[in-house]
N, C-alpha and C positions, 0 to 999 in steps of 0.2 A: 504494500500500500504506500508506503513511503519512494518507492523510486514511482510510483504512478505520479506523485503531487510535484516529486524536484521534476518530471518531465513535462507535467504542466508550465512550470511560470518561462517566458520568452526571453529570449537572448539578452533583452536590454537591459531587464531587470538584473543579470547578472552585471552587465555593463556597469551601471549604479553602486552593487556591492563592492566589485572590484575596486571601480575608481573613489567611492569615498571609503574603503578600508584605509586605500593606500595613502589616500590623501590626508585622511584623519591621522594615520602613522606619524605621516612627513611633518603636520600640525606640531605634534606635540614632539617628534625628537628635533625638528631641525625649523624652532618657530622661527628665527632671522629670515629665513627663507621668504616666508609670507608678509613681515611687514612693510616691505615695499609697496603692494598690494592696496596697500589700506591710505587713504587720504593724511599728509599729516595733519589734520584737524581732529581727526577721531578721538574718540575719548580711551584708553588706555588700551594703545592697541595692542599690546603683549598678551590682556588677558581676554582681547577679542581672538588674537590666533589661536591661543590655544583652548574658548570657546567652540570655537568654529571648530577644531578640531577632534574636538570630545561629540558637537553636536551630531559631525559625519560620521562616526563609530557608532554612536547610537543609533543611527539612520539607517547605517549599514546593517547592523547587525539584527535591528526590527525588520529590516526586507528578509533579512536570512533565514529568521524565525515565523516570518508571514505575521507577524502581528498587525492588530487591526488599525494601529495608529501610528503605523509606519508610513506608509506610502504618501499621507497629507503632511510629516516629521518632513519627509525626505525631501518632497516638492518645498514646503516652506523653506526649508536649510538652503536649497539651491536661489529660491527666490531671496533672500537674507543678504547670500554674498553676493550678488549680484549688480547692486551696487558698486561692493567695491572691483569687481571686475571691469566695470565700463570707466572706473573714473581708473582705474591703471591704462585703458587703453588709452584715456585721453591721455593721460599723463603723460607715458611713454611718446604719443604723436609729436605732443609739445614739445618735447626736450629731445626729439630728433634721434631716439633710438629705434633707427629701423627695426630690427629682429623681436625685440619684444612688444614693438607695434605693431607688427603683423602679428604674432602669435595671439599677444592682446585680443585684437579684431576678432581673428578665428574664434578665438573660441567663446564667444558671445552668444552666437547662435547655436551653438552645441549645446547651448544649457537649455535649451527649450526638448529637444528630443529626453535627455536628460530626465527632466519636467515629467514630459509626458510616458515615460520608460515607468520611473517612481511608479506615479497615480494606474499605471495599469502592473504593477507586482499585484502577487495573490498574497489574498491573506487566508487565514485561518477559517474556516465555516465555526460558526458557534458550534454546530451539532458536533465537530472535528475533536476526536483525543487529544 
């Protein structure tokens, strides 16, 4: 019964696990990484990285488990950094660093399949052991 259920949920939703495992990892062992990322206006952005990074694990690991309050967890979390994704890209355009203004750009709209990856992971049936 149980390889029936992992052979339900769709490619994407591993997509999702995979990238905010890894991402929540990189959060919390290698925060410098990310506060580039984040506006300097934000309010303490050390204990935003490694929010955001706790928030992905648990996001991730509610997709893994099918819980019922994963999938809207997991869209919110994406919706959240989002912000600070577009204002890296500006940021990057202004200050004339090609390579991380294109990567920037790209990956903007990745986060909407993203999005819609989450909200269609399976969860649990109440009737479900």
């Amino acid at each position: 019964m149980a390889r029936e259920a992992l052979a339900k949920r769709h490619w994407g939703s591993w997509v999702v696990i995979l990238a905010f495992t890894s991402s929540g990892i990189l959060h919390l062992l290698n925060p410098g990484a990310f506060l580039d990322l984040l506006p300097n206006w934000a309010p303490e952005p050390l204990l935003l990285v490694y929010a955001s990074g706790i928030a992905e694990l648990l996001a991730a690991l509610g997709l893994m488990l099918r819980l019922k309050w994963a999938p809207m967890f997991t869209a919110l979390v994406l919706l959240a950094v989002w912000p600070a994704n577009w204002w890296f890209a500006i940021d990057t355009s202004i200050n004339g660093e090609l390579l991380p203004a294109i990567v920037a750009w790209a990956r903007l709209p990745l986060q909407i399949p993203l999005i819609l990856w989450a909200l269609r992971s399976p969860v649990k049936s109440q009737f479900s052991k």
